[in-house]
N, C-alpha and C positions, 0 to 999 in steps of 0.2 A: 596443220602446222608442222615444220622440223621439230622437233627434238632441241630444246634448248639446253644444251650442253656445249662446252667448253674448255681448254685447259684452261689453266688460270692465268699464266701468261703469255697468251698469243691468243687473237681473234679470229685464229683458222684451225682446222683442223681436219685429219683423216678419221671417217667414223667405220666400225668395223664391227658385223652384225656377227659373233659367233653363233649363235644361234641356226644362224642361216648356212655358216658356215659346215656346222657339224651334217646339220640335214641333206647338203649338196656332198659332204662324205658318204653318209650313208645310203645315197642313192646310186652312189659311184658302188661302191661296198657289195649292193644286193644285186646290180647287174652282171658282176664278177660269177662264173661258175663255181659249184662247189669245189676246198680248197684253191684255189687261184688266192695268191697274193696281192694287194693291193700297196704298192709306192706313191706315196704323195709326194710332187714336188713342190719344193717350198724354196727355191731359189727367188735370187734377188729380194732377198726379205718377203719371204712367201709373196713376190708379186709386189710388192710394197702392203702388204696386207701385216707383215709383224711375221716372221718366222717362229720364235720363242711361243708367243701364244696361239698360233693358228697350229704349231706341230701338238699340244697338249689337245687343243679342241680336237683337232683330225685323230688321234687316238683314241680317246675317247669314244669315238665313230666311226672302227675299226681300221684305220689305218694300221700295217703292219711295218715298213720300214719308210725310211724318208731321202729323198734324190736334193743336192745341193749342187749348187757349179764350183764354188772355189773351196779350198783349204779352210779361209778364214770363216766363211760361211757355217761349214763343220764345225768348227771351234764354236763359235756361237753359241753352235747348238749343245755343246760338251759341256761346256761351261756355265749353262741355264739347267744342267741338270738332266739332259735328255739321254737317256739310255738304250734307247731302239736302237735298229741297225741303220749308218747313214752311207750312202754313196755317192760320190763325186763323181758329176757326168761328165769328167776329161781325165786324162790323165794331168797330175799337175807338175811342177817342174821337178825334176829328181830330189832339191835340195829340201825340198818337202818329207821326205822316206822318216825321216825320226819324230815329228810332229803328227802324220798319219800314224805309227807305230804305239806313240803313248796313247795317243786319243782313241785308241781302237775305228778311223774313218774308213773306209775302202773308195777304191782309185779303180777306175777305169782305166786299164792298160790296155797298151796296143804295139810297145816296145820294148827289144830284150834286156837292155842297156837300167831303163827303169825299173821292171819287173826284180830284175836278180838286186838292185839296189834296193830296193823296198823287202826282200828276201833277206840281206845281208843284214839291216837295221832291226829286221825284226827276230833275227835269229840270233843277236848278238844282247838283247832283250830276253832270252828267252820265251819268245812269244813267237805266235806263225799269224802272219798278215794276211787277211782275205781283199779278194780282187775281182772284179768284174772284165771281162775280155768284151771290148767291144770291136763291132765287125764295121766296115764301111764295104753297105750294101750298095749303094749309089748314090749316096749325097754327095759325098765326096767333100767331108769335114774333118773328120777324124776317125780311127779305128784300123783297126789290122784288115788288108784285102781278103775276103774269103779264100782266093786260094793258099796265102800263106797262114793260114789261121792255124792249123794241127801244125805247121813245123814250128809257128812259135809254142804254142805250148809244149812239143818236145823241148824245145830249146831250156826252157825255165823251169818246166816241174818237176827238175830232178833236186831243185831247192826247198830243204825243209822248212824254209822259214815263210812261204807264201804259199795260197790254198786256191783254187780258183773256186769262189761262190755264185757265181751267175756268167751270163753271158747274153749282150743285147746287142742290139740293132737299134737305128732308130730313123722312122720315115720320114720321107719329104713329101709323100702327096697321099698321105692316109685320108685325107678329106674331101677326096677329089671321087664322084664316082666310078666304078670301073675302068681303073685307070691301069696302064699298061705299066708303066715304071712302078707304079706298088705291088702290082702281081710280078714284077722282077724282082725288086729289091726283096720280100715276101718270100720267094721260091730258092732267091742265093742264101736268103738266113736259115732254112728249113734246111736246105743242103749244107751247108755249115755244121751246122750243130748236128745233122745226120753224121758229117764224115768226123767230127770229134768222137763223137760216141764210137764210129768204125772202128775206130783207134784206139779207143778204151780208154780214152780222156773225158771226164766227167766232167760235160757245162757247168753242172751246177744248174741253180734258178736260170730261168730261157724266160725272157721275154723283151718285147718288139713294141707293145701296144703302147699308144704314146693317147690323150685323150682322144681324137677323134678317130683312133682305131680301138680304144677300148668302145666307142657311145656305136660304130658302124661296123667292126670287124669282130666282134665277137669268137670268130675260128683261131684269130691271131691270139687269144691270150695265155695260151701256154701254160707257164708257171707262176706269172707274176704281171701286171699293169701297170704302167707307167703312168697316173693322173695328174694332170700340172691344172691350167686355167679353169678348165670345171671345174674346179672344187670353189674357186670362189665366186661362180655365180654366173660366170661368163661362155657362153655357146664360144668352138673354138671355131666353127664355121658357121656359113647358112646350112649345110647340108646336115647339122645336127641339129638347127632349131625343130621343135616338135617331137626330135625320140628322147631324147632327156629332159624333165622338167628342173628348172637350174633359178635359182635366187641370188640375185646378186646381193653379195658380200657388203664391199664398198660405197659408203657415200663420202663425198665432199662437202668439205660446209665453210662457213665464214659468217663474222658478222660485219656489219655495218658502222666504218667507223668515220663516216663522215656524211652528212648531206650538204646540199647547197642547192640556189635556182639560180644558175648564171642566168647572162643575158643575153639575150637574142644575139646569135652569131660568137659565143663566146668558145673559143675553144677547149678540146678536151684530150690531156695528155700531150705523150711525146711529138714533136710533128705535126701536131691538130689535127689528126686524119676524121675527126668527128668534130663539128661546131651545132651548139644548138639551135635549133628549127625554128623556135617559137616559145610564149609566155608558156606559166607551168611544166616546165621539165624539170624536173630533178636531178641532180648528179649525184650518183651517189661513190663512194668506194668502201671495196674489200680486201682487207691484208692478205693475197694472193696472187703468185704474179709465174712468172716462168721458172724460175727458180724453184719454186714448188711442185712445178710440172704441169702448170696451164701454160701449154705454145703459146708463142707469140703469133704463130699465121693465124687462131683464132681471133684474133682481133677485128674487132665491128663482124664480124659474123658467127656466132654465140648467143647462147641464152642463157641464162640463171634463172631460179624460180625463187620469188619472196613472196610471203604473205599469200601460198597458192597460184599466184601467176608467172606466167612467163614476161620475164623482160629484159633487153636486148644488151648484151652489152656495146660501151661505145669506145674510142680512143685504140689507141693501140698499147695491148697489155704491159706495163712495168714486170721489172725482176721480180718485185715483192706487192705488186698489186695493182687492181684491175677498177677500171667506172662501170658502171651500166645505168643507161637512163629509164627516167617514169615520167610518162608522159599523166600526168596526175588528173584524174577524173573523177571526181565525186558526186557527180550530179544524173550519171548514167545509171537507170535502173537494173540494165539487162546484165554489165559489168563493172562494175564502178572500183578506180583504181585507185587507194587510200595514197596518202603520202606516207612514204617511206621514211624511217625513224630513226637515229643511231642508235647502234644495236641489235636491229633487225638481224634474221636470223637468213643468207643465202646459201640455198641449196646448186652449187657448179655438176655436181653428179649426183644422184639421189632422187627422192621421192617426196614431194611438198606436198600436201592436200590430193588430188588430182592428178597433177602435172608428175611427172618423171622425166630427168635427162637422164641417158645409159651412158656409160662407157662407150656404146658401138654408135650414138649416136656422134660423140665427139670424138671417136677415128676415123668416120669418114668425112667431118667436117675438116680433117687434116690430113687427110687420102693415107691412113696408117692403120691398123689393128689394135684390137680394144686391150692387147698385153703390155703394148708399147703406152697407153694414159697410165691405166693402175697401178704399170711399177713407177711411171715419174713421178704419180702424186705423192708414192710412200719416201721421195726421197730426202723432202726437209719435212714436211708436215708433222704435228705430234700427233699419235696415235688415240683414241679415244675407243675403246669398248663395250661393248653395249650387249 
């Protein structure tokens, strides 16, 4: 059976195993070479996992600094208390320079315009601002072009109020086997950070390695690793299931707040796109719906597991919640399928008796990647810890 747990009020909930979590750090942790850094990233609310409490577990289990996408995200983390070193994977808008400056955050630059602006704020603080220089090796999203990389750090570090602490890259086809564009993108960051140093400009921390070039490139990790989706449990490709053993973090759960036995041919939900077949079906619903981050194209093609089994949902999903039917059977010896109860406990992701639905089983039930379910389900869901 699930785990009968619940917030007190809402019959849904995001469940979130640190336990599991800490263990998928330190498996990240011991594959790192001696010295090598390890960065967790914990944007979008660690994945929808809880940023505040997944960054205390991941320390814990040697995480040493932590990667965020926005400002506010950083704050977050400032404000819970978190005193590690954090970095922001963008440069954010200039007007941000006094807000990075108190909070002691660091920014990915790749502008001179920003850089001396964040210099100017933090000199005027008595304080010097550390910064990340990122390169765009061929994604072609953000970062300074390798060949202007050394004129801009001429340009800017003749200001005492900014330091450069690292300097990254980051790939597009680290997953991909020997693949031609990673051995580019790969040899223009290496020649990068070669010709700073020719220069006598000091990278700082150097690295590239993003999860499935820390789990396959092992040559790529330099000073530092970039860890994001593995840490909670999730292969970032196929090509890494098997060299990492990885626990998923995340279940899904709800309960049951309503049964009924319509009647033959009665419809179910928006549209009717499901009507019942026949005597003993069940309907049931669970307060879960898109809004929470169950898609609406999963609709009639999904499963939930209650009571150890799988069963199917039907209708097409609501904002704030979803049917699925039981075809009720209790007289089969080989599997006999109890009736369904209010308060029943469904597992949408997670692990019931037997039965597990992944995350990867329901991105490809919606042709998308298992990063894109786990941050949607973190984003109205209340969080539950275990």
């Amino acid at each position: 059976m699930a785990k009968k747990i619940c917030p007190d009020d809402r019959w849904s909930w995001v469940e979130v195993d640190l336990s599991a979590l800490r263990r998928n750090t330190t498996a990240f942790k011991r594959s790192l070479a001696r010295g090598v850094r390890m960065m967790c990233v914990v944007k979008a609310d660690a994945y929808g996992h809880g940023a505040v409490r997944c960054v205390n577990a991941m320390h814990t289990a040697g995480a040493d600094q932590f990667a965020v996408a926005t400002v506010e995200e950083g704050l977050e983390l400032r404000r819970a208390g978190v005193q590690w070193p954090i970095l922001i994977l963008s440069q954010p808008p200039i007007e941000s320079v006094q807000t990075l400056v108190e909070n002691d955050i660091m920014p990915c630059v790749y502008e001179p315009d920003f850089a001396l602006a964040l210099g100017e704020a933090a000199a005027a603080a008595g304080r010097v601002a550390k910064y990340h220089l990122i390169v765009d090796t061929g994604m072609t999203r953000i970062g300074v072009m390798p060949a202007d990389a050394v004129e801009l750090r001429r340009t800017i570090d003749f200001h005492r109020g900014i330091e450069c602490a690292g300097t990254l890259t980051h790939f597009a086809t680290a997953d991909v086997p020997d693949d031609w564009d990673f051995a580019l993108q790969l040899n223009r960051f290496r020649n990068t950070v070669s010709a700073l140093r020719d220069a006598g400009l000091n990278p700082g921390l150097v690295h590239c390695d993003n999860t499935p070039g820390t789990v396959l490139h092992p040559e790529c990790q330099f000073d530092m690793c970039r860890v994001g989706i593995g840490l909670y449990g999730l292969q970032p490709a196929e090509t890494t299931i098997g060299v990492i053993d990885l626990e998923p973090v995340m279940s899904v759960r709800g309960r049951v707040t309503r049964v009924v036995y319509p009647e033959v041919g009665a419809g179910v939900g928006y549209g009717m796109t499901y009507r019942v077949p026949k005597r003993n079906v069940q309907i049931a619903t669970v307060p879960i719906g898109y809004a929470d981050g169950l898609s609406r194209t999963l609709s009639n093609n999904m499963d939930v597991i209650v009571n150890g089994q799988r069963q199917r949902q039907v209708g097409n999903i609501c904002m704030d919640q979803f049917m699925f039917a039981v075809d009720v059977n209790t007289t089969r010896t080989y599997c006999p399928t109890p009736e369904v109860r209010e308060g029943d406990v469904v597992t949408v992701i997670g692990a019931d008796g037997d039965e597990r639905i992944t995350a990867d089983e329901m991105a490809r039930l919606r042709g998308t990647i298992n990063y894109e379910v786990v941050c949607g389900f973190g984003m109205r869901l209340p969080k539950v810890y275990v």
